[in-house]
C-alpha positions as CSV (number, residue, x, y, z in Angstrom):
1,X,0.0,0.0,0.0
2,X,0.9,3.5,-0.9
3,X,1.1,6.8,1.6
4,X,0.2,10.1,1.1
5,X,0.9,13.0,3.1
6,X,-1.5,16.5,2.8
7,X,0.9,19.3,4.5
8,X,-1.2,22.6,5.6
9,X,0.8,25.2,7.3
10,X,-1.1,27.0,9.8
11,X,1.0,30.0,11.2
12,X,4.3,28.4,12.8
13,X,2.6,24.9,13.0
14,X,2.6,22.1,10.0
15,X,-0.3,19.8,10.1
16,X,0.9,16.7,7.9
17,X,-2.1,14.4,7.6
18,X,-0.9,10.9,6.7
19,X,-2.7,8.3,5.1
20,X,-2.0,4.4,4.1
21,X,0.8,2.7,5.6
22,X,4.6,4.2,7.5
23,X,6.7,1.5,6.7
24,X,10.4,1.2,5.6
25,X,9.7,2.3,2.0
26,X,7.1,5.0,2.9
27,X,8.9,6.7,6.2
28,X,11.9,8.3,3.9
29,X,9.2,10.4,2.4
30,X,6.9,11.1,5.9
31,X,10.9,12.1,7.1
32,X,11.4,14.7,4.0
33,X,7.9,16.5,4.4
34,X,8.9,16.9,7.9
35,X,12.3,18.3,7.9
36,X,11.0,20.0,5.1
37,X,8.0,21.7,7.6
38,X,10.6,22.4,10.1
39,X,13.3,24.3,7.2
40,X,9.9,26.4,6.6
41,X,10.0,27.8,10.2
42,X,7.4,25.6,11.5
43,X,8.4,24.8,15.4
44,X,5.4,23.0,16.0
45,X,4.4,20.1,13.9
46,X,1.2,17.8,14.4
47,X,1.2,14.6,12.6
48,X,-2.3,13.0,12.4
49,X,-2.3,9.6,11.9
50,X,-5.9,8.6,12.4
51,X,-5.9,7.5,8.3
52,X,-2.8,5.1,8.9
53,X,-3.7,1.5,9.0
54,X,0.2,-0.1,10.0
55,X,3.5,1.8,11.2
56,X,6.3,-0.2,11.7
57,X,9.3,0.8,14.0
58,X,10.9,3.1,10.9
59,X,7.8,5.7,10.7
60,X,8.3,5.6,14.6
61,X,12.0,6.3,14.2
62,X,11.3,8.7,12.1
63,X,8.5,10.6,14.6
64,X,11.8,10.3,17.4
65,X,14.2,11.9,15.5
66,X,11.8,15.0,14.5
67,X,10.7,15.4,17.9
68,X,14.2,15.3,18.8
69,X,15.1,17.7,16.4
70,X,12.6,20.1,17.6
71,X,12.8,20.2,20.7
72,X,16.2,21.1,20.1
73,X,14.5,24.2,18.8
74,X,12.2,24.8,21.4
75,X,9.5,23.5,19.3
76,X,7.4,20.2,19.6
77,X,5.9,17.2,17.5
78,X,1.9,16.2,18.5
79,X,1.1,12.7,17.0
80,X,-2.7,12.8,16.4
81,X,-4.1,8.7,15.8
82,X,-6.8,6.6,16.4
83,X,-6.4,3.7,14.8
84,X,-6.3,1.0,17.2
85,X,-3.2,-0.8,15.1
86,X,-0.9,1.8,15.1
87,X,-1.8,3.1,19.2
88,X,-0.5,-0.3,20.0
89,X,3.5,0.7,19.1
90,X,3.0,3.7,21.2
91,X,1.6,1.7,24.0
92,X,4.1,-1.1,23.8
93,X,7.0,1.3,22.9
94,X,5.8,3.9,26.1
95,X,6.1,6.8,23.9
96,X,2.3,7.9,24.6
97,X,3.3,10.2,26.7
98,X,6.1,11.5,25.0
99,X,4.2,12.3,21.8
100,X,1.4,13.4,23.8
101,X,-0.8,11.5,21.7
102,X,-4.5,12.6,20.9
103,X,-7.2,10.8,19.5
104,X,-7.9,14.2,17.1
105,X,-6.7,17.5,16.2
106,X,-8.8,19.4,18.2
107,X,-7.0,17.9,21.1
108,X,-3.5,18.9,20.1
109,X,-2.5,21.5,22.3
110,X,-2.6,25.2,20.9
111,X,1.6,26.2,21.3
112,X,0.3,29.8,21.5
């Protein structure tokens, strides 16, 4: 299965809305729209997940590093998902509460 990503910048936050699958052939490219948000002056970004039906440990690698990276920057990464699936490598990983992850995008806290 294919990804696609939908990037909307609102003020100094990138909302990427993924759909289809993170995997080892998709993450490269979930990894470039990110850094690519961040090189835009985004310092917060929000990726919503809710349309992704499998992430495998490389689209979680990839989430790490960005929030690494901004954080660096005094900025922060929001993981929005509700898919049952991909909650369980939070879960089992304990990065829930690192990501601060929200079932939508009205739950993602407002940096402001």
């Amino acid at each position: 299965m294919q990804m696609t990503i939908d990037d909307r910048i609102d003020g100094d936050r990138a909302v990427l809305t993924v759909s289809g699958e993170v995997d080892v052939y998709t993450a490269p490219t979930l990894r470039e729209h990110i850094l690519t948000a961040i090189s835009d002056g985004a310092s917060t970004v929000v990726v919503d997940l809710s349309s992704v039906a499998f992430m495998d440990s490389t689209g979680l690698g990839v989430l790490v590093g960005a929030l690494k990276r901004l954080r660096q920057q005094d900025g922060n990464l929001h993981v929005v998902c509700d898919s049952e699936p991909v909650l369980k490598i939070f879960r089992v990983t304990g990065l829930m509460d690192v990501f601060g992850v929200v079932a939508s995008l009205d739950e993602v806290p407002d940096p402001r």
